[in-house]
C-alpha positions as a Markdown table, in Angstrom:
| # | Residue | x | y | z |
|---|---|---|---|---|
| 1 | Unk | 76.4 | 96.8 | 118.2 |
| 2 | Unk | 78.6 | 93.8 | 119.2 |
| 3 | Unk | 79.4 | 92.9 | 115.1 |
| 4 | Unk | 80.5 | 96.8 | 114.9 |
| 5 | Unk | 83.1 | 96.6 | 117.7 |
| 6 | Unk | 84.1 | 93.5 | 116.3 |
| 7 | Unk | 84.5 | 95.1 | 112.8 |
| 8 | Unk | 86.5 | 97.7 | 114.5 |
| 9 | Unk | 88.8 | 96.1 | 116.1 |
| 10 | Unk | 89.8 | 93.7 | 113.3 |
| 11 | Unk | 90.2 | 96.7 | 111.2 |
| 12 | Unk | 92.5 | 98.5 | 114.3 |
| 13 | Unk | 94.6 | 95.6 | 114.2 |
| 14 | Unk | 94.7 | 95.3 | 110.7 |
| 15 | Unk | 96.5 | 99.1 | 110.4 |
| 16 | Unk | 98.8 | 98.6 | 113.5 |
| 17 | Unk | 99.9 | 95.5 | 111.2 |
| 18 | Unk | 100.6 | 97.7 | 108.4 |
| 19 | Unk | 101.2 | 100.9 | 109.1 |
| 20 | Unk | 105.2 | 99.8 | 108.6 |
| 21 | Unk | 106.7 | 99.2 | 111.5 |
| 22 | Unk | 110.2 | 99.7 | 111.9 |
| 23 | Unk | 112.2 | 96.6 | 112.4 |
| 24 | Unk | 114.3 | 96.4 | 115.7 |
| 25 | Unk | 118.0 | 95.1 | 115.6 |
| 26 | Unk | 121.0 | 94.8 | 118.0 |
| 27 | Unk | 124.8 | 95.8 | 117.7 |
| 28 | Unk | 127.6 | 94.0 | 118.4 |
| 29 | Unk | 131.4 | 95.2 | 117.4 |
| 30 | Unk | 134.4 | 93.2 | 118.2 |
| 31 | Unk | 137.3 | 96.2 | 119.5 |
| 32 | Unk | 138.5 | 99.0 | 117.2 |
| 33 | Unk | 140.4 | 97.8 | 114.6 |
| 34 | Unk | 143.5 | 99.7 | 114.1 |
| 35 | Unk | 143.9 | 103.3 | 112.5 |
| 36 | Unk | 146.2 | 101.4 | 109.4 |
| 37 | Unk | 143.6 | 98.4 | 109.2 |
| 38 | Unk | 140.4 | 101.0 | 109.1 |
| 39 | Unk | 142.2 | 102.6 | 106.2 |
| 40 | Unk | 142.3 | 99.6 | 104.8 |
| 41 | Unk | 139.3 | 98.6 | 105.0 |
| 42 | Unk | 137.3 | 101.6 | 104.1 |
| 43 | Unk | 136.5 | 103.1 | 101.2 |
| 44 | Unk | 136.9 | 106.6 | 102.0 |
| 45 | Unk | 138.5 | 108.1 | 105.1 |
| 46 | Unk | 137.7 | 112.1 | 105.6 |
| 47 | Unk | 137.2 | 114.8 | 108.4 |
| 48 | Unk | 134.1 | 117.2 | 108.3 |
| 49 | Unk | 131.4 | 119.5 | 110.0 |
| 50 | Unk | 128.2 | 117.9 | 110.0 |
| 51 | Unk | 126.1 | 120.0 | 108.3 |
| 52 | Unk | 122.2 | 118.4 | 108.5 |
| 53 | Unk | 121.1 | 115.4 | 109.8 |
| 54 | Unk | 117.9 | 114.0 | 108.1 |
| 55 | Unk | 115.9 | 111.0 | 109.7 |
| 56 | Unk | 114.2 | 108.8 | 107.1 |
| 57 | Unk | 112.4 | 105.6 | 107.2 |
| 58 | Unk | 112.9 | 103.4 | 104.1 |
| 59 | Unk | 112.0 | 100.0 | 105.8 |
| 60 | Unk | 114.7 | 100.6 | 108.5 |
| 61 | Unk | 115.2 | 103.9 | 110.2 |
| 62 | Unk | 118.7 | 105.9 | 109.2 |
| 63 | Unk | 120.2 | 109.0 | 109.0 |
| 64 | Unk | 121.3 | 111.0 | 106.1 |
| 65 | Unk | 124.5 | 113.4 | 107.1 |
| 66 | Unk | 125.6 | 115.9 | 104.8 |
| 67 | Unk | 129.2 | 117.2 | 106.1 |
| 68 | Unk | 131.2 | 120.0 | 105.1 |
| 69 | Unk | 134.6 | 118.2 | 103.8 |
| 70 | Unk | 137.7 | 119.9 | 104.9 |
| 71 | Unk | 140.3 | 117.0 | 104.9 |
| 72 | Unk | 141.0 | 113.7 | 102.5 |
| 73 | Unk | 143.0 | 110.8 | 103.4 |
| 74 | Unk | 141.4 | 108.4 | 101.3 |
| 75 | Unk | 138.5 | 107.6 | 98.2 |
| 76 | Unk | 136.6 | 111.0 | 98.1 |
| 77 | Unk | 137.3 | 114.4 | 96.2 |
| 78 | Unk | 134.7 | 116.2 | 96.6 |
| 79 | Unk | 133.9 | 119.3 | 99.2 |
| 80 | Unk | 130.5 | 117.8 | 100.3 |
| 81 | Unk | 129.4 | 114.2 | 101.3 |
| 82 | Unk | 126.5 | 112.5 | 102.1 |
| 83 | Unk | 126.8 | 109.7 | 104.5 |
| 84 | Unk | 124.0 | 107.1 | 105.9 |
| 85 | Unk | 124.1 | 105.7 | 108.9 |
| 86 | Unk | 121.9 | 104.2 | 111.4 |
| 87 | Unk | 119.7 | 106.2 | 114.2 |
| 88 | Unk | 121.8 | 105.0 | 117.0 |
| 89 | Unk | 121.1 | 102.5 | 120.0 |
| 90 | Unk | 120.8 | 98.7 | 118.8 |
| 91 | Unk | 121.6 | 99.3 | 115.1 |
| 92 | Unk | 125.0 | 100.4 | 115.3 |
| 93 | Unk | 124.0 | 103.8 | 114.1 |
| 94 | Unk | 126.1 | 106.9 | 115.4 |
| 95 | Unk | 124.3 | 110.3 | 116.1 |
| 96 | Unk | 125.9 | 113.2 | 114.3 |
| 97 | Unk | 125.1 | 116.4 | 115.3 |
| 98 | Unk | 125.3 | 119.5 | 113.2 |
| 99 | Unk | 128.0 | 122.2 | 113.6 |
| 100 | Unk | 130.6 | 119.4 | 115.0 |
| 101 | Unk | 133.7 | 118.6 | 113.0 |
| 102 | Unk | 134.2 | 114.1 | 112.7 |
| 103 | Unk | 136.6 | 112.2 | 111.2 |
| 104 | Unk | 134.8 | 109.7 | 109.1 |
| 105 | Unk | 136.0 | 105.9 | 108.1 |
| 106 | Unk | 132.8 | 105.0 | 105.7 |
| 107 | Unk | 132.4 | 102.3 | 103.0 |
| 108 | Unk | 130.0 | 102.0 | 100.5 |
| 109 | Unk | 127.0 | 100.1 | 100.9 |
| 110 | Unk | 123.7 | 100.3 | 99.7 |
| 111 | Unk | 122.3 | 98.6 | 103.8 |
| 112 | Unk | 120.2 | 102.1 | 104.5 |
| 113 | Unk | 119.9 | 104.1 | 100.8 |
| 114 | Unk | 121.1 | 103.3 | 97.3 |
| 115 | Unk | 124.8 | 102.6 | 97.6 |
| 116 | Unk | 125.5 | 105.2 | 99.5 |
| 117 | Unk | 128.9 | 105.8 | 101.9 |
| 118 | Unk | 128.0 | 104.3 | 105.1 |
| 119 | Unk | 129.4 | 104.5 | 108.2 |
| 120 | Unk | 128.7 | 102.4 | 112.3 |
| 121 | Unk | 130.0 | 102.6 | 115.8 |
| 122 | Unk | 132.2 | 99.5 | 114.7 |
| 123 | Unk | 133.9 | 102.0 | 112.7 |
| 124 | Unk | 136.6 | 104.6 | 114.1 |
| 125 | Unk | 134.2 | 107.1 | 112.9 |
| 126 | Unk | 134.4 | 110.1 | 115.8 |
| 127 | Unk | 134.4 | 113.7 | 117.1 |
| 128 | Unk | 137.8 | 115.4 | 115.4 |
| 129 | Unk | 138.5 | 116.5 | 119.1 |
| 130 | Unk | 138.4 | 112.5 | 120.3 |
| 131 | Unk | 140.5 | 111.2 | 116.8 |
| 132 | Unk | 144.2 | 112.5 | 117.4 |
| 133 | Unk | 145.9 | 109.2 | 118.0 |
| 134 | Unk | 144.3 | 108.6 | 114.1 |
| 135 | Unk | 145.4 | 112.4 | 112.6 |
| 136 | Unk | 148.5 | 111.5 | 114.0 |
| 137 | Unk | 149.1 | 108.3 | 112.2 |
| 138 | Unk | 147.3 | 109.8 | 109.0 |
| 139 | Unk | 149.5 | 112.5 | 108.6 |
| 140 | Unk | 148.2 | 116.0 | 106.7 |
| 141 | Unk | 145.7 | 114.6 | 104.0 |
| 142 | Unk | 144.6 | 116.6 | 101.2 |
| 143 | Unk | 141.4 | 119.2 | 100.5 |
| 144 | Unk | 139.3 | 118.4 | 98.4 |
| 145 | Unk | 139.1 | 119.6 | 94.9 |
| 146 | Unk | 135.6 | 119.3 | 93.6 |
| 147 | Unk | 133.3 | 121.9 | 94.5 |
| 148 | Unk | 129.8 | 120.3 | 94.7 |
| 149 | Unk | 126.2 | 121.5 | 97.1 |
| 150 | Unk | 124.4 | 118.1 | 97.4 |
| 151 | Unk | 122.4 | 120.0 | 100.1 |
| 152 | Unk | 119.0 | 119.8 | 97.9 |
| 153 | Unk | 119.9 | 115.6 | 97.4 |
| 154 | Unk | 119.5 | 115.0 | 101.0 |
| 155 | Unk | 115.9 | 114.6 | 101.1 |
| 156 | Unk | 113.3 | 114.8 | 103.7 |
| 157 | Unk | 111.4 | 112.4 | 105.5 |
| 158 | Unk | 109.4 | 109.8 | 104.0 |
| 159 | Unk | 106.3 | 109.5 | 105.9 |
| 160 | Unk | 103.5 | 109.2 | 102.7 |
| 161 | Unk | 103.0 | 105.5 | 102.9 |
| 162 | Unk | 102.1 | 105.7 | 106.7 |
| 163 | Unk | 99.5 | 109.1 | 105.8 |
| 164 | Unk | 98.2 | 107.1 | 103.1 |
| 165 | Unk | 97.2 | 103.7 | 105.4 |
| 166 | Unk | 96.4 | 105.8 | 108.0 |
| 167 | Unk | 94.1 | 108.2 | 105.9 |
| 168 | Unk | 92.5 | 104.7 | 104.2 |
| 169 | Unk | 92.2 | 103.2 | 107.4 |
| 170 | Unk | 90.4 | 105.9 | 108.9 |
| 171 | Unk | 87.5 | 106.3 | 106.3 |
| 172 | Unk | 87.2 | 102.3 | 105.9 |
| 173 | Unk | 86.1 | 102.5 | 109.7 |
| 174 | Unk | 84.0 | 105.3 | 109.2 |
| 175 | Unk | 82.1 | 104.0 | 106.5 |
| 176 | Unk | 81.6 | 100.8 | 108.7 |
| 177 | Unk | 80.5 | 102.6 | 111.5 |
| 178 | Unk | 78.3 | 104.7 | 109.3 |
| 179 | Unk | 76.7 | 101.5 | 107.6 |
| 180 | Unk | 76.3 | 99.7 | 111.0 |
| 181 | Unk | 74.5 | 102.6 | 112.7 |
| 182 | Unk | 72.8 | 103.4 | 109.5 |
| 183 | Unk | 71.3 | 100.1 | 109.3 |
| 184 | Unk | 70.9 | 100.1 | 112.8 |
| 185 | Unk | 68.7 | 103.0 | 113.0 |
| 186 | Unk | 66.9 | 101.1 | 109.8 |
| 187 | Unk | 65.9 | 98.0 | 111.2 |
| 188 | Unk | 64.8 | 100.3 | 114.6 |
| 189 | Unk | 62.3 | 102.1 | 112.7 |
Protein backbone atom coordinates (compact mmCIF):
# COMPACT_ATOMS: atom_id res chain seq x y z
CA UNK A 1 0.00 0.00 0.00
CA UNK A 2 2.91 2.33 0.83
CA UNK A 3 4.59 1.82 -2.97
CA UNK A 4 0.96 2.79 -4.30
CA UNK A 5 0.86 6.16 -2.46
CA UNK A 6 4.21 6.62 -3.47
CA UNK A 7 3.36 5.96 -7.16
CA UNK A 8 0.61 8.43 -6.72
CA UNK A 9 2.09 11.07 -5.56
CA UNK A 10 5.06 11.10 -7.95
CA UNK A 11 2.49 10.83 -10.68
CA UNK A 12 0.40 14.07 -8.83
CA UNK A 13 3.40 15.97 -9.01
CA UNK A 14 4.41 14.93 -12.24
CA UNK A 15 0.88 16.65 -13.78
CA UNK A 16 0.95 19.81 -11.48
CA UNK A 17 4.47 20.07 -13.42
CA UNK A 18 2.93 19.95 -16.61
CA UNK A 19 -0.25 20.77 -16.81
CA UNK A 20 1.27 24.35 -18.26
CA UNK A 21 1.40 26.72 -15.95
CA UNK A 22 1.11 30.16 -16.67
CA UNK A 23 4.21 32.14 -16.25
CA UNK A 24 3.96 35.18 -13.77
CA UNK A 25 5.51 38.61 -14.64
CA UNK A 26 5.68 42.23 -13.32
CA UNK A 27 5.02 45.76 -14.97
CA UNK A 28 6.94 48.62 -14.75
CA UNK A 29 6.22 51.87 -17.07
CA UNK A 30 8.30 54.98 -16.84
CA UNK A 31 5.35 58.16 -17.12
CA UNK A 32 3.20 58.66 -20.19
CA UNK A 33 4.96 59.62 -22.94
CA UNK A 34 3.43 62.48 -24.75
CA UNK A 35 0.23 62.42 -27.12
CA UNK A 36 2.88 63.56 -30.25
CA UNK A 37 5.67 61.01 -29.00
CA UNK A 38 2.87 57.97 -28.67
CA UNK A 39 1.98 58.83 -32.34
CA UNK A 40 5.19 58.41 -33.00
CA UNK A 41 5.89 55.64 -31.70
CA UNK A 42 2.99 53.50 -32.52
CA UNK A 43 1.97 51.81 -35.34
CA UNK A 44 -1.58 52.58 -35.40
CA UNK A 45 -3.52 55.08 -33.35
CA UNK A 46 -7.61 54.60 -33.40
CA UNK A 47 -10.81 55.01 -31.18
CA UNK A 48 -13.40 52.06 -30.82
CA UNK A 49 -16.19 50.13 -28.93
CA UNK A 50 -14.90 46.99 -27.62
CA UNK A 51 -16.79 44.55 -28.99
CA UNK A 52 -15.57 40.87 -27.29
CA UNK A 53 -12.97 40.18 -25.13
CA UNK A 54 -11.50 36.55 -25.42
CA UNK A 55 -9.02 35.07 -22.80
CA UNK A 56 -6.61 32.68 -24.21
CA UNK A 57 -3.61 30.88 -22.91
CA UNK A 58 -0.86 30.31 -25.53
CA UNK A 59 2.11 29.93 -23.02
CA UNK A 60 1.28 33.38 -21.43
CA UNK A 61 -2.24 34.40 -20.63
CA UNK A 62 -3.74 37.53 -23.00
CA UNK A 63 -6.58 38.88 -24.33
CA UNK A 64 -7.93 39.09 -27.80
CA UNK A 65 -10.18 42.47 -28.24
CA UNK A 66 -12.09 42.90 -31.31
CA UNK A 67 -13.36 46.71 -31.44
CA UNK A 68 -15.74 48.40 -33.51
CA UNK A 69 -13.44 51.19 -35.40
CA UNK A 70 -15.03 54.52 -35.62
CA UNK A 71 -12.01 56.91 -35.85
CA UNK A 72 -8.28 56.72 -37.65
CA UNK A 73 -5.40 58.82 -36.82
CA UNK A 74 -2.85 56.60 -37.79
CA UNK A 75 -1.73 52.91 -39.64
CA UNK A 76 -5.22 51.08 -39.88
CA UNK A 77 -8.03 51.29 -42.53
CA UNK A 78 -10.10 48.90 -41.73
CA UNK A 79 -13.70 49.08 -39.71
CA UNK A 80 -12.73 46.15 -37.31
CA UNK A 81 -9.46 45.38 -35.30
CA UNK A 82 -8.26 42.80 -33.32
CA UNK A 83 -5.91 43.80 -30.65
CA UNK A 84 -3.81 41.51 -27.98
CA UNK A 85 -3.05 42.55 -24.89
CA UNK A 86 -2.20 41.17 -21.55
CA UNK A 87 -4.88 40.02 -18.73
CA UNK A 88 -4.09 42.88 -16.58
CA UNK A 89 -2.27 43.08 -13.05
CA UNK A 90 1.67 42.36 -13.24
CA UNK A 91 1.83 42.00 -17.12
CA UNK A 92 0.97 45.23 -18.17
CA UNK A 93 -2.19 43.98 -19.64
CA UNK A 94 -5.32 46.48 -19.68
CA UNK A 95 -8.87 45.08 -19.16
CA UNK A 96 -11.24 46.12 -21.96
CA UNK A 97 -14.67 45.66 -21.48
CA UNK A 98 -17.29 45.25 -24.09
CA UNK A 99 -19.74 48.06 -25.04
CA UNK A 100 -17.04 50.93 -23.97
CA UNK A 101 -15.60 53.16 -26.63
CA UNK A 102 -11.13 53.50 -26.12
CA UNK A 103 -8.77 55.28 -27.87
CA UNK A 104 -6.10 52.86 -28.82
CA UNK A 105 -2.08 53.59 -29.31
CA UNK A 106 -1.08 49.76 -30.42
CA UNK A 107 2.09 48.52 -32.23
CA UNK A 108 2.67 45.42 -33.77
CA UNK A 109 4.17 42.67 -32.15
CA UNK A 110 3.90 39.13 -32.25
CA UNK A 111 4.71 39.04 -27.71
CA UNK A 112 1.02 37.39 -27.04
CA UNK A 113 -0.34 35.99 -30.87
CA UNK A 114 1.20 36.02 -34.31
CA UNK A 115 2.12 39.56 -35.02
CA UNK A 116 -0.65 40.86 -33.97
CA UNK A 117 -1.38 44.89 -32.94
CA UNK A 118 -0.63 45.01 -29.32
CA UNK A 119 -1.33 47.34 -26.89
CA UNK A 120 -0.10 47.86 -22.48
CA UNK A 121 -0.84 50.20 -19.60
CA UNK A 122 2.63 51.91 -20.64
CA UNK A 123 0.63 52.96 -23.58
CA UNK A 124 -1.89 55.98 -23.59
CA UNK A 125 -4.37 53.43 -24.50
CA UNK A 126 -7.82 54.57 -22.52
CA UNK A 127 -11.52 55.04 -22.01
CA UNK A 128 -12.64 57.74 -24.95
CA UNK A 129 -14.38 59.60 -21.99
CA UNK A 130 -10.68 59.81 -20.05
CA UNK A 131 -8.56 60.65 -23.62
CA UNK A 132 -9.68 64.39 -24.46
CA UNK A 133 -6.38 66.20 -23.75
CA UNK A 134 -5.21 63.40 -26.74
CA UNK A 135 -8.53 64.03 -29.26
CA UNK A 136 -7.67 67.45 -28.72
CA UNK A 137 -4.17 67.33 -29.93
CA UNK A 138 -5.16 64.70 -32.73
CA UNK A 139 -7.56 66.71 -34.25
CA UNK A 140 -10.69 64.96 -36.35
CA UNK A 141 -9.02 61.67 -37.81
CA UNK A 142 -10.59 59.85 -40.51
CA UNK A 143 -13.24 56.65 -40.69
CA UNK A 144 -12.24 53.91 -41.90
CA UNK A 145 -12.76 52.67 -45.32
CA UNK A 146 -12.53 48.94 -45.44
CA UNK A 147 -15.44 47.07 -44.39
CA UNK A 148 -14.16 43.77 -42.81
CA UNK A 149 -16.15 41.19 -39.74
CA UNK A 150 -13.03 39.49 -38.25
CA UNK A 151 -15.58 38.41 -35.52
CA UNK A 152 -15.23 34.56 -36.46
CA UNK A 153 -10.93 35.18 -36.34
CA UNK A 154 -11.02 35.91 -32.73
CA UNK A 155 -11.00 32.48 -31.54
CA UNK A 156 -11.88 30.85 -28.36
CA UNK A 157 -10.07 29.55 -25.57
CA UNK A 158 -7.40 27.15 -25.87
CA UNK A 159 -7.71 24.80 -23.07
CA UNK A 160 -7.05 21.11 -25.19
CA UNK A 161 -3.43 20.59 -24.05
CA UNK A 162 -4.47 20.92 -20.32
CA UNK A 163 -7.82 18.24 -21.03
CA UNK A 164 -5.44 16.17 -22.77
CA UNK A 165 -2.66 15.80 -19.65
CA UNK A 166 -5.26 15.92 -17.40
CA UNK A 167 -7.37 13.14 -19.12
CA UNK A 168 -3.82 11.03 -19.52
CA UNK A 169 -2.93 11.69 -16.12
CA UNK A 170 -6.04 10.50 -14.74
CA UNK A 171 -6.19 6.92 -16.40
CA UNK A 172 -2.25 6.46 -15.86
CA UNK A 173 -3.22 6.68 -12.01
CA UNK A 174 -6.04 4.50 -12.39
CA UNK A 175 -4.42 1.83 -14.07
CA UNK A 176 -1.70 2.04 -11.27
CA UNK A 177 -4.10 1.90 -8.65
CA UNK A 178 -5.96 -0.82 -10.48
CA UNK A 179 -2.66 -2.93 -10.90
CA UNK A 180 -1.54 -2.27 -7.24
CA UNK A 181 -4.83 -3.44 -5.78
CA UNK A 182 -5.13 -6.01 -8.32
CA UNK A 183 -1.99 -7.61 -7.39
CA UNK A 184 -2.66 -6.88 -4.01
CA UNK A 185 -5.72 -8.87 -3.77
CA UNK A 186 -3.48 -11.55 -5.80
CA UNK A 187 -0.81 -12.16 -3.56
CA UNK A 188 -3.72 -12.10 -0.59
CA UNK A 189 -5.40 -15.08 -1.96
Amino acid sequence: MRFLSTVIIIALTFLIIVMNPIPSSACSCAELSSVQDEVDRSDAVFSGEVLEVTEKTNGYGYASVLLEVDTVWKGIDQTQVILSTGLGGGDCGIKFHPGFDYLVYASSSSMYDENHLETTICDRTDRLSGAAEDLDILGDGKEPSEQVDLKNGLGKTKFFPILVWGVLGFLVIGTLAFVMLYRKTKIDT
